[in-house]
C-alpha positions, -999 to 999 in steps of 0.1 A, spaced: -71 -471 -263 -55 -443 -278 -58 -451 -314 -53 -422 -339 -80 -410 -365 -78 -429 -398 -58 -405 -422 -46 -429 -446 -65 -460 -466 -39 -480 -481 -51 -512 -484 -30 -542 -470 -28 -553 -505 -14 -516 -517 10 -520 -487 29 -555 -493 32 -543 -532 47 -508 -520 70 -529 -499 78 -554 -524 109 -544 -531 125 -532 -492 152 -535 -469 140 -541 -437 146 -506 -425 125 -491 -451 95 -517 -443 96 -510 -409 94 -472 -413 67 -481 -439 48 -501 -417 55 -477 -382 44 -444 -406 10 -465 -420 -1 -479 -385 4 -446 -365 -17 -430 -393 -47 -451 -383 -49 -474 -412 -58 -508 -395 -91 -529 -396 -113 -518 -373 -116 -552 -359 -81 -549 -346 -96 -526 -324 -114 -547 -303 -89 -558 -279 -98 -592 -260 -96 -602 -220 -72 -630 -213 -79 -646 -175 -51 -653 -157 -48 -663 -118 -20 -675 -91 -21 -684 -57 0 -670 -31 15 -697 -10 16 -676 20 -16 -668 25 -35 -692 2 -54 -667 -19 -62 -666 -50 -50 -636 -69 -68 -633 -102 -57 -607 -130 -73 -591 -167 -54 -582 -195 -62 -575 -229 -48 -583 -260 -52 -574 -298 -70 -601 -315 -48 -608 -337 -12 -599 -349 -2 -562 -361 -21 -557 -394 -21 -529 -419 -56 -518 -443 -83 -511 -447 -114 -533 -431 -122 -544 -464 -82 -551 -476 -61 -557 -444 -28 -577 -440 -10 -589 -413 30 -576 -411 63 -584 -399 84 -556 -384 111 -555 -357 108 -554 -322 122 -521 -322 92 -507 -348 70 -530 -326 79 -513 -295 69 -483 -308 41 -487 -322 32 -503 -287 44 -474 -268 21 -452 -289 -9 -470 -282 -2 -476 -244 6 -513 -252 33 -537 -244 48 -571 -256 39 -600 -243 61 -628 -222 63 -662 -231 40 -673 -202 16 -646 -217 18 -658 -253 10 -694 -238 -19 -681 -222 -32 -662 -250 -27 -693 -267 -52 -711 -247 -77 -685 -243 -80 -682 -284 -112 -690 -301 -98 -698 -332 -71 -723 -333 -46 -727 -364 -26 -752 -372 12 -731 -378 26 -731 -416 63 -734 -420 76 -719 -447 115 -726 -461 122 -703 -491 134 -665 -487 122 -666 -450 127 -628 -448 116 -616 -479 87 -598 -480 67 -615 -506 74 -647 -487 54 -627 -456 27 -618 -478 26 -656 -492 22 -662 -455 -6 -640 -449 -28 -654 -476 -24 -687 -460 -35 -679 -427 -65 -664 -445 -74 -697 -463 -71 -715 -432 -90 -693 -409 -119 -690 -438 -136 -662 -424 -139 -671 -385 -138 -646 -361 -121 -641 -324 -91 -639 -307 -67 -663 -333 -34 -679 -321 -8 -705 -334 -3 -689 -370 27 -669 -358 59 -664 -330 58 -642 -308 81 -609 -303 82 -614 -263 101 -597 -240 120 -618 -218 148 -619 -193 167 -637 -213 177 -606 -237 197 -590 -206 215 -618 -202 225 -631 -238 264 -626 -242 257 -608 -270 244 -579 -276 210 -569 -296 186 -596 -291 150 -603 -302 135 -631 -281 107 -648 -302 83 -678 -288 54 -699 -299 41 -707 -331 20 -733 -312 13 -769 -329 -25 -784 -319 -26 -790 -283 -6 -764 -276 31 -774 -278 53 -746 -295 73 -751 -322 102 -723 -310 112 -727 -281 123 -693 -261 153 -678 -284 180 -649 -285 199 -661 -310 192 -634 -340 199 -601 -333 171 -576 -333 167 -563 -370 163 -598 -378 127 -604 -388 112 -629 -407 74 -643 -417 67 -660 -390 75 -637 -367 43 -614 -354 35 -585 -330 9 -590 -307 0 -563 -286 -16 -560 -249 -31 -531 -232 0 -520 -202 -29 -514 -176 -36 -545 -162 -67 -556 -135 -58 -570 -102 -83 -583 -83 -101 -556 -93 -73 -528 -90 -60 -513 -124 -16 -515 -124 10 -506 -149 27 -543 -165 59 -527 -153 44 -528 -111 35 -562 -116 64 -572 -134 88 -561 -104 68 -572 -77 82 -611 -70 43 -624 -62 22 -609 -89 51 -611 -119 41 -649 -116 9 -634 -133 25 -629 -166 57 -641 -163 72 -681 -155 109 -672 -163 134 -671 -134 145 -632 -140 116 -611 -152 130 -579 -156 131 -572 -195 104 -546 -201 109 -535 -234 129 -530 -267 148 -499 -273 143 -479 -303 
């Protein structure tokens, strides 16, 4: 991974009080200019292998395939004061492309789901949804509830997926978010294009994966395996599967 040396030690506490007071555009360029310094924990690092595997009815094989993910969603700090953030897809999208990452699909933010090793239970919250307070409120939450354990976490935010659904929403200018998965596994959002892409709130998150991607045993761009009609069924279970990324 491609990850720039540290030249900035804002704390993720520092961070939400510096942002306390923005607009969405500011936060984003706030959070875009803090990440591609280097300033996240080093445990965010560490990306994770998620198993995945299909069977090709023609032949009756078994294909089998690796990814890996960031442990957790897009955080900001220091590893001693570190906060998870809320951005846009656009500012996720290029903080992915920076770092040779993608976003993942909804069948991938399932599968992460079930590969996690630490399992929360999702917090609604109802008041100033977008405000950035509120997504620091959040944050601390998530802390209290995780109390320290460590692994690959999942269920304490929606995903930012990309999705075939975006190119054919009526309207223009979509974010497609899913998850937020309940015990068990169910999510709570269903797949959805209804805001329009600088809509971000906190409980929305942006979980990244690694765009080279093992197939039995071969290395492949997400993009290859995306627009080939046997292995997309890898990481995709939508009918259309050719969304790829967010513009910026």
């Amino acid at each position: 991974m491609p990850w720039p040396g540290r030249v900035s030690n804002l704390s993720g506490t520092a961070f939400y009080r510096g942002a306390a007071g923005m607009k969405w555009q500011a936060r984003d360029s706030f959070a875009v200019e803090e990440i591609l310094k280097g300033n996240v924990p080093a445990f965010f690092k560490k990306f994770v292998p998620v198993s995945v595997s299909i069977t090709d009815a023609a032949s009756g094989k078994t294909i089998r395939a690796v990814y890996y993910v960031s442990p957790d969603y897009l955080s900001v700090g220091t590893d001693n004061d570190w906060a998870r953030i809320n951005i846009t897809p656009q500012a996720g999208q290029q903080i992915a492309d920076s770092f040779h990452c993608f976003l993942p699909t909804r069948k991938m933010a399932d599968d992460i789901y079930k590969a996690a090793k630490v399992k929360l239970e999702p917090v609604p919250m109802y008041a100033f949804r977008d405000s950035t307070p509120t997504m620091w409120q959040h944050h601390l939450i998530i802390e209290g509830q995780r109390k320290g354990r460590k692994g690959l976490i999942a269920g304490i935010k929606k995903d930012v997926v990309i999705s075939g659904k975006i190119t054919r929403d009526k309207k223009p200018d979509r974010v497609a978010i899913y998850g937020w998965h309940k015990p068990g596994g169910i999510p709570i959002q269903p797949l959805y294009t209804g805001h329009i892409n600088w809509w971000v709130d906190y409980s929305q998150g942006i979980r990244l994966v690694y765009r080279k991607i093992k197939v039995n045993g071969k290395w492949m761009d997400y993009i290859s395996i995306l627009k080939d009609p046997l292995l997309q069924k890898l990481l995709c279970d939508e009918e259309v599967c050719d969304f790829y990324r967010y513009s910026y």
